[in-house]
Wavefront OBJ file of the C-alpha trace (Angstrom):
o trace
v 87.679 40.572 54.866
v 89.508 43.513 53.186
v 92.833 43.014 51.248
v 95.351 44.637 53.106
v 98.212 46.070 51.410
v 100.952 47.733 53.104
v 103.724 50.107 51.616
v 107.037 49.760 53.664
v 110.212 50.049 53.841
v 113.000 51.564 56.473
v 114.726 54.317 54.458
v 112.924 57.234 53.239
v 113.128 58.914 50.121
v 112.182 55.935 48.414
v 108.880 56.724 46.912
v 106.386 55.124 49.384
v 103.697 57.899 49.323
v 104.080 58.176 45.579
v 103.436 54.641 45.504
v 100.456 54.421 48.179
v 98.871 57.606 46.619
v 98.602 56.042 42.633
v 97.551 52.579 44.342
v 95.252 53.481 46.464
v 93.607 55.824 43.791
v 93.558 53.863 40.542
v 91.843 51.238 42.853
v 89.634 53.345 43.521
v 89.396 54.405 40.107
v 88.737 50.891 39.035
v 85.336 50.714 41.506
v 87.376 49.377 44.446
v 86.214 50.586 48.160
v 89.534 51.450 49.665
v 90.423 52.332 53.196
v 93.954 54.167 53.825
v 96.015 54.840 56.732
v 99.151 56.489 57.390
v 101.394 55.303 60.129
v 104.060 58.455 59.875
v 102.681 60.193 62.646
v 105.443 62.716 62.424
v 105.854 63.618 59.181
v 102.425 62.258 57.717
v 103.543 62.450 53.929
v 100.822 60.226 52.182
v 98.199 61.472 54.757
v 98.924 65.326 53.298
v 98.570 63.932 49.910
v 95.364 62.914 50.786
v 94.188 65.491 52.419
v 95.924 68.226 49.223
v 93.711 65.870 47.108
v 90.355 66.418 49.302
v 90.740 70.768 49.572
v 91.833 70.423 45.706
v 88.506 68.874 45.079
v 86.379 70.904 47.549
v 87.827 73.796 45.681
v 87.104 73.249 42.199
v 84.120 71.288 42.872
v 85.590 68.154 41.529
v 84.492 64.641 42.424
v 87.617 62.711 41.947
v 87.624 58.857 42.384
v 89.604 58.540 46.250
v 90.441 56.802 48.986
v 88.862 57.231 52.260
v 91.761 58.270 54.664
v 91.668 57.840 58.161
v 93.235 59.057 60.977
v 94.569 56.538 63.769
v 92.230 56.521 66.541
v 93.294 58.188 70.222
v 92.601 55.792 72.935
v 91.698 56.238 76.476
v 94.204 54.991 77.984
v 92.503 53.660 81.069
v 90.827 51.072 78.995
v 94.308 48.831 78.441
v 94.466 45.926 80.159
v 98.013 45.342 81.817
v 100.728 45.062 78.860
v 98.559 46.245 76.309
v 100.530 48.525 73.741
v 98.255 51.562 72.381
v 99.983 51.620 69.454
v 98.653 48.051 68.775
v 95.220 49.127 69.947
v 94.899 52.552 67.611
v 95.991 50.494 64.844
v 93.687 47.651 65.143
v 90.941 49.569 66.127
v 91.633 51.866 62.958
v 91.886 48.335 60.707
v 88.995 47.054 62.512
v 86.484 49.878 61.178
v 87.833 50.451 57.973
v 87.101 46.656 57.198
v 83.665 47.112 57.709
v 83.271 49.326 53.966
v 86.057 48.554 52.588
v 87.717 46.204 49.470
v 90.968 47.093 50.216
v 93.324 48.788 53.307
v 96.205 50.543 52.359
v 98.707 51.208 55.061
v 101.386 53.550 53.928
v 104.772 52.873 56.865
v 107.139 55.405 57.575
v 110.932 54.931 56.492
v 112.212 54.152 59.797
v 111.595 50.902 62.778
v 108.792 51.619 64.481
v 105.984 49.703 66.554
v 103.825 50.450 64.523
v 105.273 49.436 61.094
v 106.080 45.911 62.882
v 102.527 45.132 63.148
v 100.897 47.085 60.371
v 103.973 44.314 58.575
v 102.365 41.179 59.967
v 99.289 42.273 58.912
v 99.934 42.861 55.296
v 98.374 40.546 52.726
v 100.483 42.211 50.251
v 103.474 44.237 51.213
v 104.774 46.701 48.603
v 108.287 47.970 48.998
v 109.690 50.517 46.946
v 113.486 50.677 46.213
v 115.762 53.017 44.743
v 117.943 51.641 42.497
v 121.185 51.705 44.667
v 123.079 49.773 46.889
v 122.210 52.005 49.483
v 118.994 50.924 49.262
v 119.411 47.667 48.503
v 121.331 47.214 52.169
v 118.341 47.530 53.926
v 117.025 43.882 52.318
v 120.781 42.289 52.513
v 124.260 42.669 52.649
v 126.304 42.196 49.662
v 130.652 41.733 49.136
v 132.464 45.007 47.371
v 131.534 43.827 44.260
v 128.129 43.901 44.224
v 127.801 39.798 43.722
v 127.786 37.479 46.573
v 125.008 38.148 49.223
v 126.612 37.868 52.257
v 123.442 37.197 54.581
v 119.577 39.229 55.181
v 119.617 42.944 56.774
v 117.202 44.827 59.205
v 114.329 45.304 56.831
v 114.668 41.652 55.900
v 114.708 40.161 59.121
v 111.668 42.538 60.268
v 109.864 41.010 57.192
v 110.847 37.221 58.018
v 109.128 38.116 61.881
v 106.214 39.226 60.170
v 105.758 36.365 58.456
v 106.535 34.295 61.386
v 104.016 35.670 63.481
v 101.153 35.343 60.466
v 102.139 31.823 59.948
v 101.435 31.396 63.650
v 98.197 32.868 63.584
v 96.877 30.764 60.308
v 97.412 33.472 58.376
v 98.330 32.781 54.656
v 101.727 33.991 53.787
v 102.440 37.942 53.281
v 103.077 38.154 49.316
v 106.346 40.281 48.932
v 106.686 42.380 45.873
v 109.791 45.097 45.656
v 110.042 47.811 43.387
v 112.733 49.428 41.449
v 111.865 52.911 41.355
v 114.420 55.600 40.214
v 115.545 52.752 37.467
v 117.920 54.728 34.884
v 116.967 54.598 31.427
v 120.904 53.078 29.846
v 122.141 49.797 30.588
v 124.786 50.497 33.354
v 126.660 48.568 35.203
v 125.407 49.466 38.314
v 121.721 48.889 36.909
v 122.935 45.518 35.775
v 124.431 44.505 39.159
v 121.373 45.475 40.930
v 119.006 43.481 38.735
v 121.259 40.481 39.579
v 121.346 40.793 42.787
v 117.706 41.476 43.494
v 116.435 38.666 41.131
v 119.028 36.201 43.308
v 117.796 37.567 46.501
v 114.008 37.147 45.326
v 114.930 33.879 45.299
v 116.301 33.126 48.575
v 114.482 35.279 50.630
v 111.053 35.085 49.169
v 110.060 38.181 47.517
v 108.840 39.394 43.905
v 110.268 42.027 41.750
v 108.420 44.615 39.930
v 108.958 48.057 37.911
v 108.275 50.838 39.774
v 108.064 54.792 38.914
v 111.374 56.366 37.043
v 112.565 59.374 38.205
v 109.934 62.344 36.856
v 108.841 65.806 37.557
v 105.108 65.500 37.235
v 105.250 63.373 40.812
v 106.676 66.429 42.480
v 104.137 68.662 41.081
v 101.195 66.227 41.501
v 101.619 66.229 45.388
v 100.115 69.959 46.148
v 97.130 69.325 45.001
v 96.999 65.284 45.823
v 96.591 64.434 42.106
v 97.589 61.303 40.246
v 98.451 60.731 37.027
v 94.939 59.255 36.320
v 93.323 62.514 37.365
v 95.053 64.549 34.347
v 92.360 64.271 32.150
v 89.343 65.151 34.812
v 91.538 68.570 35.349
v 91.330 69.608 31.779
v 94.403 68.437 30.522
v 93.446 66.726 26.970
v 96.896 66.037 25.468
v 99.701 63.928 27.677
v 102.667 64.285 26.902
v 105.476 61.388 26.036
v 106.386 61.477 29.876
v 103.268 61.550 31.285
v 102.248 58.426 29.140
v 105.044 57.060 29.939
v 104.613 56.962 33.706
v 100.936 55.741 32.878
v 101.755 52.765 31.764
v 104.102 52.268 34.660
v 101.082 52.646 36.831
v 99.722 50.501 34.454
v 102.477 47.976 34.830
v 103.050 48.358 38.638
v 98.838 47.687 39.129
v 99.405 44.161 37.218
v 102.370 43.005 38.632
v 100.950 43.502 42.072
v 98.074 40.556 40.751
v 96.090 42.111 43.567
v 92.727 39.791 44.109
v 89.550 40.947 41.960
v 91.777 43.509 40.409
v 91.235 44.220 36.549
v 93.460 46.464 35.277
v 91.530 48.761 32.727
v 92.928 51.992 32.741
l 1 2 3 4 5 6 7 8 9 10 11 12 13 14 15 16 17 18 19 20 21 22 23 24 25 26 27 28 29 30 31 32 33 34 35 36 37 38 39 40 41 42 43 44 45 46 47 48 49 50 51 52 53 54 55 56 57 58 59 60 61 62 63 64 65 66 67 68 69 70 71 72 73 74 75 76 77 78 79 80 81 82 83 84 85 86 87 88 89 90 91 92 93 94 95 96 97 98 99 100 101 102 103 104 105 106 107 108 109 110 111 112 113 114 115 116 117 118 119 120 121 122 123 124 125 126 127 128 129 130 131 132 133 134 135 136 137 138 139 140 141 142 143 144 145 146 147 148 149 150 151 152 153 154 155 156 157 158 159 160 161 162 163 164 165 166 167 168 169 170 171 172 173 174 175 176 177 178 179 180 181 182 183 184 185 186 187 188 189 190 191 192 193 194 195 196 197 198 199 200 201 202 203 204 205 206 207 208 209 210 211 212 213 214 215 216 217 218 219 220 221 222 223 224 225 226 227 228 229 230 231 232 233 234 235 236 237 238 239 240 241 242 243 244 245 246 247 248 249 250 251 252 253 254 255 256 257 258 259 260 261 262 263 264 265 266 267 268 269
């Protein structure tokens, strides 16, 4: 069965297509069969960026290493049985074919409590979230006292997580493997970066999660997105020289791909 991998979290701005995008490609990249859906049916972020990447190619005659991105199936309704939900039916219809050809299933979520992010969640093998660095953020997973030290108890996107789990534990499924990122980290020591480390690394530890480096704060992501590049397509486009920041967000890809420890993964790029 394919390795499904889902990108969540219930805040946007956070970096989830960014992070679904450079996944799902330098898998692909690496001679991985990947299968990606988006859930955002509104705003469809990482499904754009998929389909920038696909007219960028067609244009310039390009063969770029991708993922195959699918569209959630429409259902006749007529064929649900009493108490059926469709959303439940599109999505495991849509999982259901993409397992056929594929290594992996990327599920990109949209930053807010839907249906469909509660099951795509109980389905996830691996779930990815990506965090700003910020207690902002950082409510969504728990609540914390005024100072930013004692962890007064789990939040919404916690307690969504924890029924996820619940439900694959019923089902014989082997536990969801929970990594968060940082993204947005600054580069000085502040306090407020301190505090944060601290209080993630002691929440890891109660709730049952991993933490991992994400993506700083950089311009090539913003400019990447119109034509659905990565930063592992650079060199296929005719750039030849990187410069300091674009290496340096390589080898957070880099980074980010081996913290994940996703299975059969070799990280050679």
């Amino acid at each position: 069965m394919a390795h499904i991998i889902v990108v969540g979290n219930e805040k946007g701005g956070a970096g989830k297509s960014t992070v679904s995008m450079h996944v799902a490609t330098a898998l692909a990249r690496m001679g991985h069969k990947v299968g990606a859906l988006d859930l955002d049916l509104r705003q469809k972020s990482f499904g754009r960026y998929a389909q920038n990447r696909q007219n960028y190619c067609q244009k310039h005659g390009l063969d770029l290493p991708s993922s195959s991105y699918h569209e959630l199936p429409e259902l006749d309704q007529d064929t649900l049985k009493p108490g059926e939900n469709p959303y439940d039916q599109r999505l495991s219809a849509a999982v259901a074919q993409l397992e056929r050809d594929s290594d992996f299933i990327l599920i990109d979520c949209p930053g807010s409590h839907t249906r469909l992010s509660q099951v795509a969640h109980s389905l996830a093998d691996t779930l990815i979230t990506p965090l700003n660095d910020s207690f902002i953020d950082f409510d969504l997973l728990a609540r914390i006292d005024s100072d930013g030290q004692k962890i007064l108890g789990p939040s919404v996107y916690s307690e969504m997580v924890w029924n996820a789990r619940q439900l694959r534990a019923q089902a014989g499924l082997k536990p969801i493997d929970w990594v968060v990122l940082r993204n947005r980290v600054g580069a000085q020591q502040m306090v407020n970066k301190e505090k944060m480390g601290r209080a993630l690394d002691n929440l890891a530890k109660r709730i049952g999660f991993r933490v991992a480096p994400g993506f700083n704060e950089r311009v090539i992501f913003r400019e990447l997105f119109p034509r659905g590049l990565t930063l592992l397509d650079l060199r296929d486009i005719g750039v030849k020289q990187l410069n300091i920041s674009n290496l340096a967000a390589r080898q957070e890809l880099r980074d980010l791909m081996k913290a994940l420890d996703l299975p059969g993964v070799s990280v050679d790029f």
